[in-house]
KOLVEXNU-119389 format. One line per field, with one value per residue (C-alpha): x, y, z; residue in one letter; residue number from 1. Coordinates in nm, 3 decimals, always signed. Example, Ala and Ser with C-alpha at 12.3 -4.5 7.8 and 13.67 -1.06 7.14 Angstrom:
px <- (+1.230,+1.367)
py <- (-0.450,-0.106)
pz <- (+0.780,+0.714)
lomar <- (a,s)
fifi <- (1,2)
***
This chain:
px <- (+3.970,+3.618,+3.703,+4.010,+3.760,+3.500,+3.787,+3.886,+3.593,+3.504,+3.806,+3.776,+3.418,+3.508,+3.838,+3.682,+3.541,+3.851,+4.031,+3.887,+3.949,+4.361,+4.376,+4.196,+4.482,+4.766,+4.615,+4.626,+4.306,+4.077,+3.799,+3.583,+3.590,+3.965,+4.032,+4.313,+4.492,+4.697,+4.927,+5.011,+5.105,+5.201,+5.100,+4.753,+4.914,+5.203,+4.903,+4.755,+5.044,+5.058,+4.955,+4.764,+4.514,+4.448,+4.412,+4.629,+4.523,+4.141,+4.320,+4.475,+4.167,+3.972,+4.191,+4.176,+3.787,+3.761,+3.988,+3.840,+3.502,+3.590,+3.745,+3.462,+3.212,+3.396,+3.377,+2.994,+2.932,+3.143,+2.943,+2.590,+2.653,+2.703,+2.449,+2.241,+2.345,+2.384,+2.133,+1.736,+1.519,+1.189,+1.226,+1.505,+1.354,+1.239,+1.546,+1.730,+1.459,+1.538,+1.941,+1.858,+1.683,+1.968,+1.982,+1.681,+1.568,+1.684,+2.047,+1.916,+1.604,+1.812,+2.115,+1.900,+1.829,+2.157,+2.294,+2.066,+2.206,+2.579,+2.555,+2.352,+2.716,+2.918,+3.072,+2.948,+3.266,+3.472,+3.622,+3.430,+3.113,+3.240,+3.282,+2.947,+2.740,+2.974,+2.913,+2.516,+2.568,+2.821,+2.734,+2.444,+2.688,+2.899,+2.656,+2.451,+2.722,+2.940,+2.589,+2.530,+2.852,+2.796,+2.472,+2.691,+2.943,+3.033,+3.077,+3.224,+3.583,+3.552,+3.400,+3.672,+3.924,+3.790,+3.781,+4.167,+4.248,+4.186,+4.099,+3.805,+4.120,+4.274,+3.970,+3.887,+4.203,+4.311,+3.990,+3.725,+3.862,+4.054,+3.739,+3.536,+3.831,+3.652,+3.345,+3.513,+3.728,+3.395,+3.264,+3.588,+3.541,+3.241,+3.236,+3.581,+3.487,+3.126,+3.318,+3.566,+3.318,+3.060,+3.019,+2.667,+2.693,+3.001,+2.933,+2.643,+2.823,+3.175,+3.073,+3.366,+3.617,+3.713,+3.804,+3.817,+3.833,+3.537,+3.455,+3.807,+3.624,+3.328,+3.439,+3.668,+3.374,+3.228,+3.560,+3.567,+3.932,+3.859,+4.236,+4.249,+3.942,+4.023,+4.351,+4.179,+3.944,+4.148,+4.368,+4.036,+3.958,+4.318,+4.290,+3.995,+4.155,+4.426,+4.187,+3.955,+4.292,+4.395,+4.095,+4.051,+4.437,+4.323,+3.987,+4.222,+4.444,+4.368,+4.425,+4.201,+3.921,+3.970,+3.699,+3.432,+3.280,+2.958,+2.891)
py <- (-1.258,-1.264,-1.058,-1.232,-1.543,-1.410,-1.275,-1.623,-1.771,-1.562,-1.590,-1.994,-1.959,-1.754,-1.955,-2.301,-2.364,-2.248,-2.568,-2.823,-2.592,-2.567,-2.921,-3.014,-2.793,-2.984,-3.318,-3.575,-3.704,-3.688,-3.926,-4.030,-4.184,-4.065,-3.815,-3.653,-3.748,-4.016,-3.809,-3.443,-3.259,-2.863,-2.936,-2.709,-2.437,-2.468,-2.473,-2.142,-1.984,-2.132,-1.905,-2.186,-2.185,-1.825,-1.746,-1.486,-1.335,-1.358,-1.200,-0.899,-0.824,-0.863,-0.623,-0.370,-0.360,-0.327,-0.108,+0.158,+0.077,+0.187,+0.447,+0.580,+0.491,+0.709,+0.992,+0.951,+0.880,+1.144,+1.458,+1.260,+1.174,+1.527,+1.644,+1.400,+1.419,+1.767,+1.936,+1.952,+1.937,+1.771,+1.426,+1.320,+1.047,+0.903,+0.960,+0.727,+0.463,+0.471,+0.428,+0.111,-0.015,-0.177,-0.348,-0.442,-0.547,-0.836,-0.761,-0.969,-0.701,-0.412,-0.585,-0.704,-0.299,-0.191,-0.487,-0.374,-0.018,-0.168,-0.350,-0.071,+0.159,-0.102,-0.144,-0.492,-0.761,-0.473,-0.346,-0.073,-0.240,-0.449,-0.159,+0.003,-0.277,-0.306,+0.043,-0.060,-0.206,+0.016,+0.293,+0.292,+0.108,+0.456,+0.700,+0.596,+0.516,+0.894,+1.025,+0.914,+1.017,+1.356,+1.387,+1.404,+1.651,+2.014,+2.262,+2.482,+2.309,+2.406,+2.774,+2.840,+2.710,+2.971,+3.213,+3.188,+3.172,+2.817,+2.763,+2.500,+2.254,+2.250,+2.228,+1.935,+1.775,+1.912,+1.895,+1.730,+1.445,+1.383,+1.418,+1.186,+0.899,+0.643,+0.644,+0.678,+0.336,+0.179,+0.265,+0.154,-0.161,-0.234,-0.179,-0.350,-0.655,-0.603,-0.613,-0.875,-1.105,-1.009,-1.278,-1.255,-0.893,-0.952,-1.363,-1.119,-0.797,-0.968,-1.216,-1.431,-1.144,-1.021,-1.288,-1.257,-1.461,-1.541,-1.677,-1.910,-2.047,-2.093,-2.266,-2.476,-2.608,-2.754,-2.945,-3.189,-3.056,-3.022,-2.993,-2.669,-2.522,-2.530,-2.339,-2.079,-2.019,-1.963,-1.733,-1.545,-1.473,-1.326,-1.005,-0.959,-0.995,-0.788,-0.511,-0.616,-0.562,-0.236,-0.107,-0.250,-0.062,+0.282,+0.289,+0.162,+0.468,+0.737,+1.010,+0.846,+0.820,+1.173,+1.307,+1.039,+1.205,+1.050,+0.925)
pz <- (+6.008,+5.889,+5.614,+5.488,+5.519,+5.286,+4.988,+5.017,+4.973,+4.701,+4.532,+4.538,+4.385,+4.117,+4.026,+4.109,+3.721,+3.556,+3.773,+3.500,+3.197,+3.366,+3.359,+3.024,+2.873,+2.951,+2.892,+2.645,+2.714,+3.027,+3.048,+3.324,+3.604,+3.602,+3.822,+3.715,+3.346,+3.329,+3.003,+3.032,+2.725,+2.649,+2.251,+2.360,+2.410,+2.176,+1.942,+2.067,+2.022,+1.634,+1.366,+1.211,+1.544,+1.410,+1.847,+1.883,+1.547,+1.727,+2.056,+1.889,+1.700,+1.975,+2.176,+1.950,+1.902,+2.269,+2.330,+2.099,+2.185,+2.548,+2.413,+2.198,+2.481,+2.694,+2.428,+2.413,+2.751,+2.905,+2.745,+2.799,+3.136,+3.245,+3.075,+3.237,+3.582,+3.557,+3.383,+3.432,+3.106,+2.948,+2.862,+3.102,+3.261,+2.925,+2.776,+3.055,+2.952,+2.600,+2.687,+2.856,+2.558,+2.384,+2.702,+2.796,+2.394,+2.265,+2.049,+1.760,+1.716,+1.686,+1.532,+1.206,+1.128,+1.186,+0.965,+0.661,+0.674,+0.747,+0.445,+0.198,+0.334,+0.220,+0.601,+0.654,+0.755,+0.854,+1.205,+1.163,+1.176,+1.467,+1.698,+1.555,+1.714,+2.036,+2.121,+2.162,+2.479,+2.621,+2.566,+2.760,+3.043,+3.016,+3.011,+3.301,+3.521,+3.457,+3.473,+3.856,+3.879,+3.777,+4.010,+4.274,+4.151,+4.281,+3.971,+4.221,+4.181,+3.778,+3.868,+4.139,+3.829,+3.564,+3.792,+3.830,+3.471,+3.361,+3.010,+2.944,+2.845,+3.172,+3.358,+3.154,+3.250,+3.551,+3.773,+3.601,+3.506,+3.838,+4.022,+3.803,+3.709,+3.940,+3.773,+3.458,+3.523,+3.620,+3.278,+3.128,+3.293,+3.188,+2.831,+2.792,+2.925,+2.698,+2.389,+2.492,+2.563,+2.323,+2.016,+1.895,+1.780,+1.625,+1.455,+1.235,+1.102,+1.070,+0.787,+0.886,+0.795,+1.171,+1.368,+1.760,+1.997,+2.101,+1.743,+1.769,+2.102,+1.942,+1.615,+1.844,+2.034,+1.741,+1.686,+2.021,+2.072,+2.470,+2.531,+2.276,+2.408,+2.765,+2.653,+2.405,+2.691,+2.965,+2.720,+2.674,+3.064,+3.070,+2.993,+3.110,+3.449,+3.373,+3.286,+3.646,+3.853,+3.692,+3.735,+4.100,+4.146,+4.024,+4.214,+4.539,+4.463,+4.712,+4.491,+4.203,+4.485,+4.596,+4.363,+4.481,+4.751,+4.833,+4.494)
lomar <- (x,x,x,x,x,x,x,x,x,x,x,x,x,x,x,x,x,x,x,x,x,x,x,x,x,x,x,x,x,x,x,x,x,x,x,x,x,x,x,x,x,x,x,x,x,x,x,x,x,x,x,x,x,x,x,x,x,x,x,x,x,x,x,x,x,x,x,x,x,x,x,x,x,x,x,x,x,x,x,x,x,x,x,x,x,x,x,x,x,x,x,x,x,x,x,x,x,x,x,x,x,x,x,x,x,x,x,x,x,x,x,x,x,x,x,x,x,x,x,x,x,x,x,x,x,x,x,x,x,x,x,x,x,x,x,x,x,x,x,x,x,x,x,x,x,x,x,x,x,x,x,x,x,x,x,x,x,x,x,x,x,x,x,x,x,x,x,x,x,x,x,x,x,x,x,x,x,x,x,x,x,x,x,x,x,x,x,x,x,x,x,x,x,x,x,x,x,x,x,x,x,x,x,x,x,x,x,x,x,x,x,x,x,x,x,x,x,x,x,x,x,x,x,x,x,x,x,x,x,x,x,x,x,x,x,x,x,x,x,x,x,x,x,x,x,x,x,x,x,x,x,x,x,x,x,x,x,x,x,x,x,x,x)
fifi <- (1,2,3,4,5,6,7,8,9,10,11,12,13,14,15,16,17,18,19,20,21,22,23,24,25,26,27,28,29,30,31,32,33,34,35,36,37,38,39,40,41,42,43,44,45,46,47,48,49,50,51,52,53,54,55,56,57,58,59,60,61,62,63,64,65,66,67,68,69,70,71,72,73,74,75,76,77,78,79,80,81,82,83,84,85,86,87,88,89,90,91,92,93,94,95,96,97,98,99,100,101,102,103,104,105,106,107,108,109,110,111,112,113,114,115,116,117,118,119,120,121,122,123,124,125,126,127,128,129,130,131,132,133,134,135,136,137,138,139,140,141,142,143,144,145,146,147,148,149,150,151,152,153,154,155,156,157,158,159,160,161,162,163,164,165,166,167,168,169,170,171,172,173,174,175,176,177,178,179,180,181,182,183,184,185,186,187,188,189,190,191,192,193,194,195,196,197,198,199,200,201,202,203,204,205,206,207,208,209,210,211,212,213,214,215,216,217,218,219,220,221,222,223,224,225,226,227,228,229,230,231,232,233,234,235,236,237,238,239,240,241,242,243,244,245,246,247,248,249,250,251,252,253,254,255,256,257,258,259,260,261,262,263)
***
């Protein structure tokens, strides 16, 4: 009872500020003291769903540059993670400082050096660029988390697999990956919802020519359209969720979790 108590009560804290934002979207104007609006209207979101709004333009770019920054994260983070959690050598403790120093640094520090050689490639205002300066932060997200991960894992599953025939393929697929998938949906997690929320990174190295949406939100706020914003925004925390609950499925998934142990 206690339990079911607390999701509640979580679930109403987290929820509770996205109340206003529901309502502002189908008003026509919500001014205080009122306390609800006295017109309702679905133009908001008839107007995200425009093409002139240039919001779902923002929402398929966006989608795309954090899907393949997970994606590349995942194809750094997976080799430096084992090697991290795995392996013994000089430097390791130094070099798990230095991948929190994206983190830890402020972006705009880093950001203007990687801008000057961004633009001296000719890359600057492309996708490319985009999911350059995404990968800063997640990476390090990744790496750290498959490498704790991989501190806890028995090589003797992959050993016992050679020694039956497996070729470095199928061990990849067939027992690491198994064994590892929570930690490597945690990672996922994490860097998706990094680069779907991220806007600073992406407002410098776009110059104006990749739009997502977290640029539409912004240049909306500047416009005092409250009604439009509250609908842009809540169409921005969507995904995001949907990503959060598949996630939360597969790491509920008792054949995911198999390969946890006591990590």
């Amino acid at each position: 009872m206690l339990k079911n108590t607390l999701i509640v009560l979580v679930i109403v804290v987290l929820f509770l500020p996205l109340l206003p934002l529901l309502v502002w979207s189908f008003s026509q104007g919500w001014f205080f003291p009122q306390f609800i609006p006295e017109q309702w209207t679905f133009q908001h979101w008839i107007q995200v769903f425009s093409p002139a709004s240039r919001v779902m333009e923002g929402l398929v770019q966006s989608l795309a540059i954090a899907l393949t920054t997970t994606m590349l994260s995942l194809l750094v983070g997976l080799p430096a993670g084992r090697a991290i959690g795995l392996m013994e050598f000089p430097g390791k403790a130094a070099l798990k400082l230095f991948l929190l120093t994206p983190i830890i640094v402020s972006p705009l520090a880093t950001l203007m050096g990687m801008q000057f050689v961004l633009i001296r490639l000719g890359l600057n205002g492309t996708l490319f660029a985009v999911v350059l300066v995404h990968l800063m932060p997640t990476i390090p997200y990744m790496t750290l988390v498959l490498a704790s991960v991989f501190a806890n894992f028995d090589m003797g599953y992959e050993i016992q697999a050679r020694s039956l025939g497996a070729s470095p393929l199928q061990v990849l697929s067939q027992v690491t990956l198994p064994l590892i998938a929570p930690g490597v949906v945690v990672g996922a997690l994490f860097a998706f919802l990094i680069s779907w929320n991220e806007f600073l990174l992406t407002f410098f190295v776009s110059a104006g020519r990749v739009f997502t949406l977290p640029m539409v939100l912004f240049t909306l706020l500047q416009g005092g359209n409250n009604g439009l914003t509250a609908a842009v925004a809540i169409t921005s925390v969507v995904p995001g969720l949907l990503f959060l609950l598949l996630a939360s499925n597969a790491l509920q998934n008792e054949t995911t979790l198999a390969g946890l142990g006591n990590v």
